[in-house]
MDAnalysis code that builds the backbone (N, CA, C; Angstrom):
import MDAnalysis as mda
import numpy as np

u = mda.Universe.empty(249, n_residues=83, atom_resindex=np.repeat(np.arange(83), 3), trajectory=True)
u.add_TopologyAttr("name", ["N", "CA", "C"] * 83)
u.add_TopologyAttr("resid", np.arange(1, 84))
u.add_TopologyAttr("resname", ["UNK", "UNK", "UNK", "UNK", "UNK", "UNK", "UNK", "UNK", "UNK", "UNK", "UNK", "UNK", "UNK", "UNK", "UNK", "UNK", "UNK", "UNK", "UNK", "UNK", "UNK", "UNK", "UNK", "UNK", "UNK", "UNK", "UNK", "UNK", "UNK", "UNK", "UNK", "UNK", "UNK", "UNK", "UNK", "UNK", "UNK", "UNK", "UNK", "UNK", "UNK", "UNK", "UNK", "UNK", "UNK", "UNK", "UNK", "UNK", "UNK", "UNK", "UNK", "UNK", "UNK", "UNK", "UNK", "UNK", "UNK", "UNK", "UNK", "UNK", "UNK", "UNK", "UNK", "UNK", "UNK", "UNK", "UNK", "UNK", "UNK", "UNK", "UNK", "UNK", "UNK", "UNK", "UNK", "UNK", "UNK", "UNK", "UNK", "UNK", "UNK", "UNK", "UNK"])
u.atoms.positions = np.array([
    [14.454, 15.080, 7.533],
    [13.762, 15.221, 6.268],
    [14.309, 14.215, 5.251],
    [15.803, 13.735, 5.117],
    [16.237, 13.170, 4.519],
    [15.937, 11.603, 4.467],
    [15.695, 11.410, 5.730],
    [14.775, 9.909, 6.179],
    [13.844, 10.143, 5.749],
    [13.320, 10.829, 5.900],
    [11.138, 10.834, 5.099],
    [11.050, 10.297, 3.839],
    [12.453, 11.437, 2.900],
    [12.285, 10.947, 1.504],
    [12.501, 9.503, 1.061],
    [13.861, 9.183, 2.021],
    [14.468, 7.834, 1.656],
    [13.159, 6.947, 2.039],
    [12.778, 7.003, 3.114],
    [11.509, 5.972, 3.383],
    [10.016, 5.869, 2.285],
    [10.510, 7.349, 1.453],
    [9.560, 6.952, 0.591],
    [9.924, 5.943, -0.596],
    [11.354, 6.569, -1.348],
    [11.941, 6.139, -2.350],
    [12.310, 4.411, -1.702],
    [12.669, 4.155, -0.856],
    [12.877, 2.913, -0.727],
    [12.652, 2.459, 0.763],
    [11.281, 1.788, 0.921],
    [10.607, 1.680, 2.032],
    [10.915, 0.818, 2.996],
    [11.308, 0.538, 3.805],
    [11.772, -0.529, 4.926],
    [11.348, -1.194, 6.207],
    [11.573, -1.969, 6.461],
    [10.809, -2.649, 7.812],
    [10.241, -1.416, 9.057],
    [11.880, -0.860, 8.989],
    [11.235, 0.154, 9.835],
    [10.586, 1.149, 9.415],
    [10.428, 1.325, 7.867],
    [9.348, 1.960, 7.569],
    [7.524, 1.605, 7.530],
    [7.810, 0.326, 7.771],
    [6.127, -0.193, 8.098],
    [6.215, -0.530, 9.758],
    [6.880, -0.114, 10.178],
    [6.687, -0.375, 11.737],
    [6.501, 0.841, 12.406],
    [6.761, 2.090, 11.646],
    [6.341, 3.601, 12.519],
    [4.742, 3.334, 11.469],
    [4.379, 3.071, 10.632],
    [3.168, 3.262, 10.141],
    [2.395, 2.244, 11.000],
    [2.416, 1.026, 11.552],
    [1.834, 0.394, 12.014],
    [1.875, 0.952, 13.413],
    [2.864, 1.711, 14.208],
    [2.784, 2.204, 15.703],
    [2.402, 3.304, 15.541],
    [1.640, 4.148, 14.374],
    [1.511, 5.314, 14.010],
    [0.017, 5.511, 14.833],
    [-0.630, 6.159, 16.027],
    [-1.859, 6.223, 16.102],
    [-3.311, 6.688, 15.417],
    [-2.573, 7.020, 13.839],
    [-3.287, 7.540, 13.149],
    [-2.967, 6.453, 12.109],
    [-3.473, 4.592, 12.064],
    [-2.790, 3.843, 11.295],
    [-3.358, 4.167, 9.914],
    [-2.642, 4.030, 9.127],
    [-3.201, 4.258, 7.412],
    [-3.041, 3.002, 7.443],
    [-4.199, 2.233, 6.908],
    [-4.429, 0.947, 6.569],
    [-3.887, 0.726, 4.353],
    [-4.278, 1.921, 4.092],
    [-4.145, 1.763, 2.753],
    [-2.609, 2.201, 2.716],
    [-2.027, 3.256, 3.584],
    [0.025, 2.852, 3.356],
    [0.425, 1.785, 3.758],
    [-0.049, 1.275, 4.622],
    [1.123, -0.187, 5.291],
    [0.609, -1.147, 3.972],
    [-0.624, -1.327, 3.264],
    [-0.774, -2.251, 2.319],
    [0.586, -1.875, 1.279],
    [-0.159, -0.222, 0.841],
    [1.185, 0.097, -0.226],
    [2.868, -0.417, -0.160],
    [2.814, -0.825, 1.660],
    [4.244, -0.248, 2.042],
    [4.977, -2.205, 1.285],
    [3.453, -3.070, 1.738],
    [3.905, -4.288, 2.092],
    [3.926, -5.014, 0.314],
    [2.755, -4.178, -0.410],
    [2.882, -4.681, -1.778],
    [3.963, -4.357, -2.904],
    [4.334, -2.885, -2.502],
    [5.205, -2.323, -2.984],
    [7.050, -2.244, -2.864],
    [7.389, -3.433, -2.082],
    [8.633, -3.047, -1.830],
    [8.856, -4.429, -1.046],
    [9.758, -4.662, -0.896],
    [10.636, -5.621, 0.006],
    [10.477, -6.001, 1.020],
    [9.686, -5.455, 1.821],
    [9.151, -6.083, 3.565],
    [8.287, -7.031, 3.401],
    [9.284, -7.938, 4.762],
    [8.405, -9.160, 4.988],
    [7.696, -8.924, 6.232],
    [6.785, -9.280, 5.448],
    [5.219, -8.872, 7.066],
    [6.209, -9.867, 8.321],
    [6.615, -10.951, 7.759],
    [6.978, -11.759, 8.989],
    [8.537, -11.634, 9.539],
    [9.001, -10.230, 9.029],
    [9.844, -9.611, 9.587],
    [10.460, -9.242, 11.455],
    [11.406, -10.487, 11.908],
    [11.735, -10.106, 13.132],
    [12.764, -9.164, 13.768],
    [13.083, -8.874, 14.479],
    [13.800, -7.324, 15.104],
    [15.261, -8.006, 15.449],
    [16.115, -7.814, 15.925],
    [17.225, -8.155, 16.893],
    [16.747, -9.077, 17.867],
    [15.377, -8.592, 18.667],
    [15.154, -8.948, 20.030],
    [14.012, -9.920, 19.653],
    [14.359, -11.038, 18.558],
    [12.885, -11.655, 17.987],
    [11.583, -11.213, 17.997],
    [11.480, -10.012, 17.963],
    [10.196, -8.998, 18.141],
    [9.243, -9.025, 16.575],
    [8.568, -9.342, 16.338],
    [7.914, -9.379, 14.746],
    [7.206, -7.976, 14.947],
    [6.335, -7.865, 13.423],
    [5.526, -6.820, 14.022],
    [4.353, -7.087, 14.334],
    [3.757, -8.392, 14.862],
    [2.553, -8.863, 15.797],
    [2.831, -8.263, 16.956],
    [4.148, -9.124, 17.150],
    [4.377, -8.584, 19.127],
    [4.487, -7.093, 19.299],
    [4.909, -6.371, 18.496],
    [5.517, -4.809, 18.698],
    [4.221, -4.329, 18.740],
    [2.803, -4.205, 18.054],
    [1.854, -3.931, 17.729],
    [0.703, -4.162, 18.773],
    [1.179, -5.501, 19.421],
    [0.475, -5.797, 21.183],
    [1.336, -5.240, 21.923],
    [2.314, -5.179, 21.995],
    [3.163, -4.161, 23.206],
    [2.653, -2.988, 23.261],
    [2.758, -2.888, 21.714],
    [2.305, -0.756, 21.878],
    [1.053, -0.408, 21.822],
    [0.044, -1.462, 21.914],
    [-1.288, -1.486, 22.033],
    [-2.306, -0.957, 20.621],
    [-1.762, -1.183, 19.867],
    [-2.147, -0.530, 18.218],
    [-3.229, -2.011, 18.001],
    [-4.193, -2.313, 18.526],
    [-5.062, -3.531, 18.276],
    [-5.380, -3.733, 16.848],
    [-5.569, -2.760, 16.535],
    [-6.112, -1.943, 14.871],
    [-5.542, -2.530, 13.965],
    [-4.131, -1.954, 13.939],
    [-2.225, -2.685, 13.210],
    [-2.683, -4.337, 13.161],
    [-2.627, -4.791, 14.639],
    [-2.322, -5.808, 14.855],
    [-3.500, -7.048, 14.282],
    [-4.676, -6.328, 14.156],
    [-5.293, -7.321, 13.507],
    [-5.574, -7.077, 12.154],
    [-4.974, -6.428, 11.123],
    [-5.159, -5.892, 10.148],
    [-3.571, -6.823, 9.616],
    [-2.947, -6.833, 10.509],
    [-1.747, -7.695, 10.165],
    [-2.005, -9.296, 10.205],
    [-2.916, -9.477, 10.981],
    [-3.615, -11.120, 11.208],
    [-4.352, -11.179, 9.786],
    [-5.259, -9.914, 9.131],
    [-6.248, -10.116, 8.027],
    [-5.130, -10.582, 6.583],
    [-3.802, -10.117, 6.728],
    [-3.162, -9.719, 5.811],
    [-2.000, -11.196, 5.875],
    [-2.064, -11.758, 6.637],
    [-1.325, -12.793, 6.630],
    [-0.040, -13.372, 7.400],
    [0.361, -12.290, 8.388],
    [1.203, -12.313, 9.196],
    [0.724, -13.594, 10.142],
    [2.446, -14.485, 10.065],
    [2.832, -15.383, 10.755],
    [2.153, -15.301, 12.184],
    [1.228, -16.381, 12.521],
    [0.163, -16.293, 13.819],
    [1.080, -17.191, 14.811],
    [2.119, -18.384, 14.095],
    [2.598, -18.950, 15.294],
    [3.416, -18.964, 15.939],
    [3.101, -17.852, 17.081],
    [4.066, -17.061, 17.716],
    [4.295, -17.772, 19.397],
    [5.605, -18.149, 19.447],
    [5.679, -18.099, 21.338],
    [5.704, -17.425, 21.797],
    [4.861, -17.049, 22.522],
    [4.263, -15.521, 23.355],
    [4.961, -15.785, 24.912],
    [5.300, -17.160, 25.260],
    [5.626, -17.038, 26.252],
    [6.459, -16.094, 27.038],
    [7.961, -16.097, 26.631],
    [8.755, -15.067, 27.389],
    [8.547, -13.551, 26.496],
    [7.073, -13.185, 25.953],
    [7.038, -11.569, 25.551],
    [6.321, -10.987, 26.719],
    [6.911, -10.231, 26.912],
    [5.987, -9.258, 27.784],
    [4.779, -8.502, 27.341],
    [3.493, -8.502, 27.407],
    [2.671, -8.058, 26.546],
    [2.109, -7.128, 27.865],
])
């Protein structure tokens, strides 16, 4: 519960990355999440993972092109991702 609040009060990468793998995507929170606070759409993981690739891995097509409409970094080496 204490994560819920904090993710509200101060929102974080990994707080737009369960909304974007969320199968119920809210298109109008991930905007809020991305206008309102500190995340960079072109935000990468440890494992150079952005949230393009995470969004084709987990099959969220929806996320993933709503993240293309919105401006997320397209030039991606896809080569060694497993999609």
């Amino acid at each position: 519960m204490f994560k819920k609040i904090m993710s509200k009060i101060n929102p974080s990468n990994e707080t737009l990355k369960e909304t974007l793998l969320d199968p119920e995507f809210d298109t109008d929170k991930a905007l809020s999440l991305i206008n309102s606070s500190k995340i960079d759409i072109n935000y990468s993981d440890q494992d150079d993972n952005n949230f393009l690739i995470l969004t084709l891995q987990n099959k969220r097509y929806r996320a993933a092109c709503w993240l293309i409409e919105h401006g997320i970094d397209t030039d991606i080496n896809f080569d060694d991702v497993p999609l």
